[in-house]
C-alpha positions in Angstrom: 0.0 0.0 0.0 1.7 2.8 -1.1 -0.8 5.8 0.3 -0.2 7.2 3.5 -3.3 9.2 3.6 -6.6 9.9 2.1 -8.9 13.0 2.3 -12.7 11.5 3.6 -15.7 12.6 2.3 -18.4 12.1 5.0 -21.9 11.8 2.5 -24.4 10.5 5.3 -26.1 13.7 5.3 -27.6 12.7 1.8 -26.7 9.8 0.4 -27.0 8.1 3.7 -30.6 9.5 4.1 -32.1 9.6 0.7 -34.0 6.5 0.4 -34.6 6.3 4.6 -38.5 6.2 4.8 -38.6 7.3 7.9 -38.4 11.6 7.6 -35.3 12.9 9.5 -35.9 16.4 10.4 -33.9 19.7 9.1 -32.4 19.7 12.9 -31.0 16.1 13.3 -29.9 16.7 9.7 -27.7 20.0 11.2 -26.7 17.6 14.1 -25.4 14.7 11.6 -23.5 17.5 9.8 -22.4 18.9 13.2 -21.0 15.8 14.4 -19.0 14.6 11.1 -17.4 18.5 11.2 -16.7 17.2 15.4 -14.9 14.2 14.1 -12.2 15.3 11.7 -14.9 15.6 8.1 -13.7 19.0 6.3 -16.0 17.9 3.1 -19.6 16.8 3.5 -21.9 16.3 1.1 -24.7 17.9 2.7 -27.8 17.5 0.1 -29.2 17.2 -2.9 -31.1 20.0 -5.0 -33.7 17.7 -6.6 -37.3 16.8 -7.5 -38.4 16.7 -3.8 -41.8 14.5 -5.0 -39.0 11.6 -6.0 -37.0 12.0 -3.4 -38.9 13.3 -0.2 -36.1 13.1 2.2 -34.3 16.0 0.5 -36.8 18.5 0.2 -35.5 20.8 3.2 -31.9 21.5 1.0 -32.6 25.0 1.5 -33.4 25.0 5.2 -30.2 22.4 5.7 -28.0 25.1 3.8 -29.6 28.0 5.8 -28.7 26.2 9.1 -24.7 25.2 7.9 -21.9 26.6 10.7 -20.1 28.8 9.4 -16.7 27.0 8.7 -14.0 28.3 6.5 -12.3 24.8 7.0 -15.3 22.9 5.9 -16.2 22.3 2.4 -20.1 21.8 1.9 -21.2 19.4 -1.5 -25.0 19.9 -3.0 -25.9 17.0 -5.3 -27.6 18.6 -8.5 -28.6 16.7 -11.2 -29.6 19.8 -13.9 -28.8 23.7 -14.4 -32.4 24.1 -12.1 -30.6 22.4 -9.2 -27.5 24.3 -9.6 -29.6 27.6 -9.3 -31.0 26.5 -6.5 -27.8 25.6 -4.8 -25.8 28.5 -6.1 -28.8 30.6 -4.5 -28.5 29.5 -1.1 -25.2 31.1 -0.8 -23.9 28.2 1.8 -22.6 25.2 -0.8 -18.8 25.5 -1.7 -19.0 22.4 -4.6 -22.0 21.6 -6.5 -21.4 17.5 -7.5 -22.7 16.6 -10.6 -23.8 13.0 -12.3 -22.9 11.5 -15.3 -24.7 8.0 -15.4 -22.5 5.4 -17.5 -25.3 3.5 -18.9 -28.5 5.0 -20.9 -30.9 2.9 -19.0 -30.3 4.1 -15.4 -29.3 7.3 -16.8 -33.0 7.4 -17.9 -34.6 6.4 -14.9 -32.1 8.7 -12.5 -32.7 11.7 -14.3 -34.3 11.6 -17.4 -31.3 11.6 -20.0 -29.1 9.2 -22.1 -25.7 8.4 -20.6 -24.1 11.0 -23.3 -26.6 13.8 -22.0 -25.9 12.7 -18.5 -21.8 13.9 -19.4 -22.8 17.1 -21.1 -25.3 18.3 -18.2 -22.6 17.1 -15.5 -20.3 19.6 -17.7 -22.2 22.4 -18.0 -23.1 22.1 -13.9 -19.5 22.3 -13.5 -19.5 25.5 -15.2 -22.2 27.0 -13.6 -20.2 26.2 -10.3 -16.6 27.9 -11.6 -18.9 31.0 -13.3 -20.4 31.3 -9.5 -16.9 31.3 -7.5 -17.4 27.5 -6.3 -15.9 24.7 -7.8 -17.5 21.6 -9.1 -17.2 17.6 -9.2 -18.4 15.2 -10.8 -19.1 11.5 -10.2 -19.8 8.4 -12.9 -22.6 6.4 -11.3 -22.7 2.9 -12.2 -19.4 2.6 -13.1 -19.2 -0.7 -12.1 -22.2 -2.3 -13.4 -25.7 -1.2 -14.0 -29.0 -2.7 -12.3 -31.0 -2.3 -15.9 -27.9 -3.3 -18.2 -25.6 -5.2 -16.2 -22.2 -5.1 -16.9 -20.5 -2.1 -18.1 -18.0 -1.8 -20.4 -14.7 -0.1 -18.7 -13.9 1.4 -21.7 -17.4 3.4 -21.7 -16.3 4.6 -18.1 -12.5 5.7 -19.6 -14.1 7.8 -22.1 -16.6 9.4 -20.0 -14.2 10.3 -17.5 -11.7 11.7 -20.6 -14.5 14.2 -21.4 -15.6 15.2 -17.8 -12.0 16.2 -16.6 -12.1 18.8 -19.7 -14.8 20.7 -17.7 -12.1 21.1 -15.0 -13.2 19.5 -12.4 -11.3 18.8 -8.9 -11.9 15.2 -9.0 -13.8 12.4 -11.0 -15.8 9.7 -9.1 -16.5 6.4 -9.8 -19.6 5.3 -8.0 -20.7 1.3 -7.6 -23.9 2.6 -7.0 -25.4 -0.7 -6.7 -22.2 -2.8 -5.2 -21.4 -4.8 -7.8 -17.3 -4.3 -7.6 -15.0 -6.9 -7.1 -11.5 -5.8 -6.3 -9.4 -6.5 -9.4 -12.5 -4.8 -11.3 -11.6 -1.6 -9.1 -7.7 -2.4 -9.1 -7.8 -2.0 -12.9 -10.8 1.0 -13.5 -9.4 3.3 -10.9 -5.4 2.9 -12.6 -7.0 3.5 -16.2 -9.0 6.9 -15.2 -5.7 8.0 -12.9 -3.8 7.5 -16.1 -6.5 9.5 -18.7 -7.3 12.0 -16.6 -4.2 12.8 -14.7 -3.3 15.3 -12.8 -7.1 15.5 -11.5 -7.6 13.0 -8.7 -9.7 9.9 -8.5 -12.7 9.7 -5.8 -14.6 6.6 -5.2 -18.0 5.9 -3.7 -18.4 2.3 -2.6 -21.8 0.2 -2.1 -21.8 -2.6 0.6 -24.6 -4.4 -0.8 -22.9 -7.3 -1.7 -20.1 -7.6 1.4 -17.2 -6.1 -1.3 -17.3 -2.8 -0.1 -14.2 -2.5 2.4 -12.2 -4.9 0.3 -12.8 -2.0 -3.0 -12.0 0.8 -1.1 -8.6 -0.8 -0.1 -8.5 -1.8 -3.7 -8.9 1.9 -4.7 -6.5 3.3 -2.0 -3.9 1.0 -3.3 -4.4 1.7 -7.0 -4.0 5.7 -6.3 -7.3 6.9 -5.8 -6.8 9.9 -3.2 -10.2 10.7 -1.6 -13.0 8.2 -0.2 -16.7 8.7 0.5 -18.6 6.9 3.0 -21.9 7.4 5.0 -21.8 7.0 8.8 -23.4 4.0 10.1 -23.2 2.8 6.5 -26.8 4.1 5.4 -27.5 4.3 1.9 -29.5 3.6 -1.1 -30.4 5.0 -4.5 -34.3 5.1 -4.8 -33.5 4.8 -8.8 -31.6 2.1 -8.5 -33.1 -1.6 -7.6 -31.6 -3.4 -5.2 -29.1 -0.6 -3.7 -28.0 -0.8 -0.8 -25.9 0.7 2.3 -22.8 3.0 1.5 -19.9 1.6 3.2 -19.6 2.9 6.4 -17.3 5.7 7.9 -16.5 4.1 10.8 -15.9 0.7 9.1 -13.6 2.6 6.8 -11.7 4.9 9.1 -10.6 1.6 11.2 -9.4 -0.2 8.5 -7.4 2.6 7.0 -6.3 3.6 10.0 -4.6 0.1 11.5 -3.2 0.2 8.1 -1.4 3.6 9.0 -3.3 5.3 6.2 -4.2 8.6 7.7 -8.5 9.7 7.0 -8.1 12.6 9.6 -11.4 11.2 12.0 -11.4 10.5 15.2 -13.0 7.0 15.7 -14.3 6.8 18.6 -16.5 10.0 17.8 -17.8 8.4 14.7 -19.2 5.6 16.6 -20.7 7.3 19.2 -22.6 9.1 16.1 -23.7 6.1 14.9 -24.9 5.1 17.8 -26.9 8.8 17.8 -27.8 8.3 14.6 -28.8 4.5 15.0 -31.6 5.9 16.9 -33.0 8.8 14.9 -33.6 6.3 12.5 -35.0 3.7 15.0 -33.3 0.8 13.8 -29.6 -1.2 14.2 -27.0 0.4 11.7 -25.5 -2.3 9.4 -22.0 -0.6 10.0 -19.9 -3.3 11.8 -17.2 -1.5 13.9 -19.8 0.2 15.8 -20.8 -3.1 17.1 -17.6 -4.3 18.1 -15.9 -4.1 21.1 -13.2 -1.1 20.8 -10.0 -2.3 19.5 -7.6 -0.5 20.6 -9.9 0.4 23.8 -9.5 4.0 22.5 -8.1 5.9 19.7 -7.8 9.1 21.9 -6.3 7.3 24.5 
């Protein structure tokens, strides 16, 4: 493992709560925010500027930006999907990066927001440039890059080329997403070292699905191929309510301990992350599927 540190993206404040059923209120979402900024986060995606009839759990973006801290240190992400949910970020005056989505198959590009996987590229592109032409900066992820729950697999030279023409919007990063959790390891060992190579010097982000047990095992697969900055939800919530069969995100905690013992630096502090899961375990009323949260400490204390 050649990486000695990683910068953390803490997305729980959306992508962890966009397909919960159960409504979290504007103020626990402030808390969840508060608590990530308490345990080292300095980039959190906050929420998402979309549809709020498809995705109900987002519809208080506004009163979530209106209620940020004001931190200088802290970099907050809104998801936006179109130039009307870049207004709507830009307007709130609180987000730092808008993160845009380019989807790499037709199909799910279709059914997440309402374009072919081409369109998909050329909307995340001209988001980006609404964020530079604002002051902010943009990002941009590839959903499915991994495989597709319409489509199935998905052909890595589709996800070369879409990240080829993303980075010449100049974004800070590209993402590859296993929205669904499909990745194996050598499937991430050998996508993540063909984008670093077309679209270096921009960085590689990753966004990792637990749905099928592979999550941990990709992100160490990505960490070790040169990807620089992880995502991960705390307590490991997550879904995509466009995508069948998504599940958790890989969880913050999970991530931060095995990074850690490895001597890869995330910046958290452990032990706060799981005493916010255990907060958050019960806003949402139910057992978290993260699995370090369950364990006994090991070491007793990471502050100790």
């Amino acid at each position: 493992m050649a990486a000695t540190q990683i910068e953390f993206v803490e997305v729980g404040p959306r992508d962890g709560l966009q397909n919960e059923r159960t409504v979290v209120s504007t103020a626990d979402k402030l808390e969840l925010i508060n608590r990530a900024i308490a345990a080292g986060a300095r980039r959190i995606e906050v929420t998402s500027f979309v549809n709020p009839t498809r995705v109900p759990q987002m519809a208080d973006a506004a009163e979530v930006c209106a209620g940020l801290p004001d931190r200088s240190d802290v970099s907050f992400i809104g998801l936006v999907m179109n130039a009307r949910g870049a207004d709507r970020a830009i307007a709130t005056g609180r987000i730092d990066q808008l993160g845009a989505v380019a989807v790499a198959t037709d199909t799910f590009a279709m059914a997440n927001q309402g374009q072919t996987s081409d369109g998909s590229v050329d909307a995340a592109k001209a988001i980006i440039a609404m964020a530079q032409a604002a002051g902010l900066t943009g990002q941009a992820t590839i959903g499915a890059a991994f495989g597709c729950p319409f489509e199935g697999e998905v052909d890595e030279a589709r996800v070369i080329e879409m990240a080829r023409r993303l980075a010449e919007a100049g974004p800070v990063e590209i993402a590859l997403a296993d929205t669904i959790g499909v990745a194996d390891p050598a499937q991430v060992d050998r996508l993540v070292s063909a984008v670093r190579a077309a679209i270096h010097p921009l960085p590689v982000r990753v966004h990792f699905h637990n749905t099928r047990g592979t999550g941990l095992a990709n992100v160490w697969a990505a960490v070790g191929a040169g990807a620089g900055i992880v995502d991960a939800a705390l307590g490991g919530l997550g879904g995509c309510p466009f995508a069948p069969g998504a599940a958790g995100n890989v969880s913050s905690e999970d991530v931060v301990y095995m990074l850690e013992r490895a001597h890869v630096a995330t910046g958290m502090d452990l032990d706060q992350l799981i005493a916010s899961s255990a907060w958050l375990s019960d806003i949402i009323g139910r057992k978290l599927p993260g699995m370090v949260a369950q364990a006994p400490r090991f070491p007793k204390s990471t502050s100790a």
